[in-house]
C-alpha positions in Angstrom: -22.1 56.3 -3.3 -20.8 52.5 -4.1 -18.1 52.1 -2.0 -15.8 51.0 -4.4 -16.2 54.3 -6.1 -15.4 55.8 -3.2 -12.4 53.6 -2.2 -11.3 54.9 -6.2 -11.4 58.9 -5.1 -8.5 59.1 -3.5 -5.9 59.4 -5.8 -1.9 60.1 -6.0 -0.8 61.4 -9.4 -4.1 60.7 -11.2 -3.6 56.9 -10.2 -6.6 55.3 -8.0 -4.3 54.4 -4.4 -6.9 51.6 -4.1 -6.1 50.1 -7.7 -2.4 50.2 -6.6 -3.3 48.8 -3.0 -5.5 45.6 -4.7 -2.7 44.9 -7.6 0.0 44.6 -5.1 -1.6 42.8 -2.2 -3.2 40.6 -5.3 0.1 39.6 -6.5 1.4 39.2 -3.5 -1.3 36.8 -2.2 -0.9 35.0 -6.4 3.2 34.7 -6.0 3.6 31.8 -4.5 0.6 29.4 -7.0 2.4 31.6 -10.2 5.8 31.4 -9.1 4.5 26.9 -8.6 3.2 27.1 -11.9 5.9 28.9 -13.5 8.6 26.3 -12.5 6.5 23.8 -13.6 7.4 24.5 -17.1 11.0 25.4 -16.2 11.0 28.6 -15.6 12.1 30.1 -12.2 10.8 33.3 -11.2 11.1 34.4 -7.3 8.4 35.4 -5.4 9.4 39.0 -4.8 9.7 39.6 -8.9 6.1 38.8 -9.3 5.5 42.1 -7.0 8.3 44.4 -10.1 6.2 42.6 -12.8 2.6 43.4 -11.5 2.8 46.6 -13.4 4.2 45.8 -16.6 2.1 43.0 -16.9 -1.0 45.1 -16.1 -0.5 47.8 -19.0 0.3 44.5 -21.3 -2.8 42.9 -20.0 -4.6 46.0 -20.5 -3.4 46.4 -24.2 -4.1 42.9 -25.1 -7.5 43.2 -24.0 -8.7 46.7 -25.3 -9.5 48.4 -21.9 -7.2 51.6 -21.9 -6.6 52.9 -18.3 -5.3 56.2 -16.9 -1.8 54.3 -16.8 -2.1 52.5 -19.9 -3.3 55.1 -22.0 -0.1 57.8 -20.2 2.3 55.1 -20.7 1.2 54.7 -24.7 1.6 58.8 -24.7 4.7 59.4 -27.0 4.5 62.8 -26.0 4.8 62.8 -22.0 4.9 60.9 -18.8 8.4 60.3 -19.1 8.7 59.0 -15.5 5.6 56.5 -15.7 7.5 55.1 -19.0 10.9 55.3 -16.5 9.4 53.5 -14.0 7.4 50.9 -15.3 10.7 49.6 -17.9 12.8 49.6 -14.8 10.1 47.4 -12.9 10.3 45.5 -15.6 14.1 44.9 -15.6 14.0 44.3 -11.6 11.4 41.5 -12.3 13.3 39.8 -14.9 16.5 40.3 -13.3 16.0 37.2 -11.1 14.5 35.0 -14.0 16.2 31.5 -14.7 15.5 28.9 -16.7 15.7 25.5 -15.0 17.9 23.2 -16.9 16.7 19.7 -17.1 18.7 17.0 -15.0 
């Protein structure tokens, strides 16, 4: 077996834990360069709201691009998964609750 494959079967909802695991650590290692970049253009966004945002802007990036996940394709269910859709809008709201725009001096 690949290991990544095997790293994937162990699962918590349907949800890979490893997939969680390398978005999380990922963002957290890309915080501080985004969060550089971001104010670069004005826009203030803490480092901690990067780790709220790395879901929503997963299923968005997973939309945009065509490749429908487990996550992406329960979240677009109009039918179900009520708490997913809970839970990813109010990640969404905690990572754009410390969002500022830096006005020019």
């Amino acid at each position: 077996m690949i290991p990544i494959e095997f790293l994937r079967q162990f699962r918590f909802g349907g949800y890979a834990i490893f997939d969680f695991a390398a978005v999380f650590i990922g963002m957290y290692l890309l915080s501080p360069l985004l969060s550089k970049l971001f104010a670069k253009i004005r826009i203030n966004i803490p480092k901690r709201n990067w780790l709220f945002l790395a879901l929503p802007i997963g299923i968005l990036t997973h939309l945009l691009v065509g490749k429908i996940t487990p996550m992406t394709r329960d979240f677009m269910d109009i039918h179900s998964h009520y708490i997913l859709k809970i839970l990813i809008v109010g990640l969404l709201i905690l990572g754009l609750r410390g969002v500022k725009i830096i006005k020019k001096k």
